[in-house]
SEPATOR-697942 format. One record per residue (C-alpha): residue in one letter; x, y, z. Coordinates in steps of 0.1 Angstrom, whole numbers, plus 2048, in hexadecimal, padded with zeros to 3 digits. Last residue first. Example, Ala and Ser with C-alpha at 12.3 -4.5 7.8 and 13.67 -1.06 7.14 Angstrom:
2
S8897F5847/A87B7D384E/
END
This chain:
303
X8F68B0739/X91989F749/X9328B172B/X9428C7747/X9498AD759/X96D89F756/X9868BF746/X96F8DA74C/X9698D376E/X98B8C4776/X9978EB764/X9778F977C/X9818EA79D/X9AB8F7793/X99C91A78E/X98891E7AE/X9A690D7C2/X9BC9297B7/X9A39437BC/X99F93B7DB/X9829247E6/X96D933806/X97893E822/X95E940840/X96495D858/X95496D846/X936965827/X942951810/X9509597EC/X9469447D5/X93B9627C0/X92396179F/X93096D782/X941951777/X91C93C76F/X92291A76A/X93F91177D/X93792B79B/X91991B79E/X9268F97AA/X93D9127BD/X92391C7D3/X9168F87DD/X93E8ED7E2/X94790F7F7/X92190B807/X92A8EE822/X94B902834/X96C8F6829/X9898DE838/X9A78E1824/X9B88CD80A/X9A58DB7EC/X9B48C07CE/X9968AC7D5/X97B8C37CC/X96C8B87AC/X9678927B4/X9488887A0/X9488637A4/X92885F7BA/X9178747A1/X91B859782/X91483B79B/X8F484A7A4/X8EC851783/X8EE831776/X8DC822795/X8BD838793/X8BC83176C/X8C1809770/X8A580F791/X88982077E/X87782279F/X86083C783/X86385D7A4/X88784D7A4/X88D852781/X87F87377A/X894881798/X8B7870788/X8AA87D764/X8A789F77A/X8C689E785/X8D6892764/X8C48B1750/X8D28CA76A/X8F28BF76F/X9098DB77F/X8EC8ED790/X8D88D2797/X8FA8BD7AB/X8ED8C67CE/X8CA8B87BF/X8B78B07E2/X8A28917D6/X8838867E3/X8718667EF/X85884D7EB/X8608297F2/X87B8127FB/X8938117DD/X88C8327D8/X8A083C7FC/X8BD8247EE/X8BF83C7C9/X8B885D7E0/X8DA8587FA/X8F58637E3/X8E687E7D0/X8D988F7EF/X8B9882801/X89789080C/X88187D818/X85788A81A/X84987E83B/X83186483B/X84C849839/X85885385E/X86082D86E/X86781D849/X87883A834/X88D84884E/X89A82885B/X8A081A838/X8B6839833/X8CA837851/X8D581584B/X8D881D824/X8F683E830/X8F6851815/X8ED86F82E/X8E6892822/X8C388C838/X8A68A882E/X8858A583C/X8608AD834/X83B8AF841/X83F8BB861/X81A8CF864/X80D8B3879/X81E8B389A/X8148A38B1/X81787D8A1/X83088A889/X84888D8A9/X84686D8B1/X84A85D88D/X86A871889/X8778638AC/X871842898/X882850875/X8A185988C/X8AD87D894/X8C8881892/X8DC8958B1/X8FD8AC8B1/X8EA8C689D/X9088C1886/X8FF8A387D/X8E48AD866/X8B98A7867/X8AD8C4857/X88B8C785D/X8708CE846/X8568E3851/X8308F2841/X820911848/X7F9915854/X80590B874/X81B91F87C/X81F9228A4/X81F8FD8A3/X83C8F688B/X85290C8A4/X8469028C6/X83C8DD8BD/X85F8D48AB/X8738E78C7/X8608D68E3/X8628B78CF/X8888BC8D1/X8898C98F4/X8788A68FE/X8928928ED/X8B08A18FA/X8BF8C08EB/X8E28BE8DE/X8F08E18E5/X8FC8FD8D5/X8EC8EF8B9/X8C68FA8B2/X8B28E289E/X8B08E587A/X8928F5868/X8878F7840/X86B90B83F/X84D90F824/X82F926829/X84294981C/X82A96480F/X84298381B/X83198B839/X83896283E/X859962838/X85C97E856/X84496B86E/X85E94C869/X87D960870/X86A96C893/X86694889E/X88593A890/X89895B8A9/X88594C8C3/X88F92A8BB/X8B49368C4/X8D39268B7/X8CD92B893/X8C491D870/X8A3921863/X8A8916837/X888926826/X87891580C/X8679217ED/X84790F7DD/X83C91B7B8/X8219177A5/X8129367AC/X82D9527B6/X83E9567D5/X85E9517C5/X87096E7B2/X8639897CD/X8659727EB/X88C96E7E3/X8939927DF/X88599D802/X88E978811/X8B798480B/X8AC9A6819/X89F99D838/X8B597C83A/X8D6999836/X8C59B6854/X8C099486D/X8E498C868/X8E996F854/X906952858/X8F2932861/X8DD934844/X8FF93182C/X8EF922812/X8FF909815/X8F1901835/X8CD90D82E/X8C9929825/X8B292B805/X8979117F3/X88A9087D3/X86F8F27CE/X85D8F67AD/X87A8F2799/X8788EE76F/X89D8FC767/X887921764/X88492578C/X8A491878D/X8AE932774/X89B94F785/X8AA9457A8/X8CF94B799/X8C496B785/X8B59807A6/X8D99737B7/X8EC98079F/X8DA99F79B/X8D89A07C7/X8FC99E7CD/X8F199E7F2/X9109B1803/X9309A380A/X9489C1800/X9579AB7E3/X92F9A47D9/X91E9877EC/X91296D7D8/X8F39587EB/X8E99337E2/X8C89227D1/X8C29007DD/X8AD8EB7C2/X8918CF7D4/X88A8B87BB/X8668A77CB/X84F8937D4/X82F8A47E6/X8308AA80A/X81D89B827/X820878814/X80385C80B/X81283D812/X80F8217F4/X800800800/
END
């Protein structure tokens, strides 16, 4: 028996902020980044989360960064996500009533991470936030550095009270985790990256976070096509293909989550800054250049 999800199936696109030299909103750049994901055939397109440097904002930034958003996105037809990330619920809570002004219903949360929060302060945190919107919609991020995940049976708690969950996002390709996910909390809409979608199909409905959209547009959405068919020679093919991309070998150091995302656009579009928000440093120029000669030289022709 198929299991009717809170959230429709879906290619979820994240879009990503370019900050001019003097790191303020390069807002043309950024206007023509949603605008072509908008035009590349995605409904659900979504801002700040990790990547997307959510974490980073002051409250003056995520006013004007949702200004310009809402404007190209709240539009029929369309379903944009905000990406919540902070240490305080309170200042969710007052982000939320912002996006909503501006015609937001859709919000990606993650749990706050100063501290791991026991059991009962995470379903206080779920009921508290979802519950104080609840004509808006939630999908949670569910990433290690929360210092807790949350499994698919604490997931199957917390749905219980709280009914306006309807998503999640894992960046796990872990299929332990996955079948977990997708047999205790199956009414809540998955979302995996490349590497963990092909195993979620496997075991029912779920959706596919396209880090790679950007670079392959026509494959991800042949990989999305495929899954939504269980088309499992496609799924499996692609898989394989996207598992072996290896563009940023050669950077040695540690870097923060959006220096990969950003540079994926980078490569197609050079006007648009990689450059990450302080204190984070993002690729030099030097590393820029060598990602986009592998680029050139290996991937380039992926459609």
């Amino acid at each position: 028996m198929s299991i009717k999800t809170r959230y429709p199936q879906s290619n979820l696109a994240a879009c990503m902020l370019p900050w001019t030299e003097d790191f303020k909103l390069d807002v043309p750049q950024f206007e023509q980044h949603v605008q072509e994901a908008v035009a590349g055939g995605y409904k659900s397109i979504y801002l700040m989360g990790t990547a997307g440097e959510g974490y980073a904002l002051s409250d003056n930034q995520f006013k004007e960064v949702i200004s310009v958003f809402a404007r190209q996105t709240v539009k029929p037809g369309l379903d944009p996500q905000i990406g919540l990330v902070s240490l305080s619920m309170s200042q969710i809570i007052e982000r939320i009533a912002l996006c909503r002004d501006q015609g937001m219903r859709m919000f990606q949360i993650s749990l706050p991470s100063w501290g791991v929060l026991d059991e009962q302060e995470r379903m206080l945190f779920f009921k508290t936030v979802c519950g104080l919107a609840p004509d808006c919609r939630f999908l949670h991020y569910n990433l290690p550095r929360t210092k807790y995940i949350i499994t698919g049976q604490e997931y199957r708690r917390i749905m219980d009270q709280v009914p306006n969950l309807v998503a999640t996002k894992n960046s796990t390709s872990d299929y332990a985790r996955i079948a977990d996910l997708m047999k205790y909390s199956n009414e809540l809409q998955h979302f995996f990256l490349e590497g963990g979608f092909a195993f979620g199909c496997m075991l029912g409905e779920c959706s596919l976070l396209c880090s790679y959209g950007v670079l392959f547009p026509k494959t991800s959405w042949e990989f999305f096509e495929a899954g939504k068919k269980k088309d499992m020679a496609t799924l499996l093919r692609i898989h394989m293909l996207m598992n072996d991309v290896d563009l940023f070998s050669d950077c040695t150091r540690d870097m923060i989550d959006g220096c990969f995302d950003k540079t994926f656009v980078w490569l197609k579009n050079p006007k648009f800054s990689n450059r990450m928000l302080p204190p984070y440093v993002g690729l030099t120029k030097a590393e820029s250049d060598e990602v986009r000669e592998k680029y050139n030289k290996l991937y380039a022709t992926i459609p």
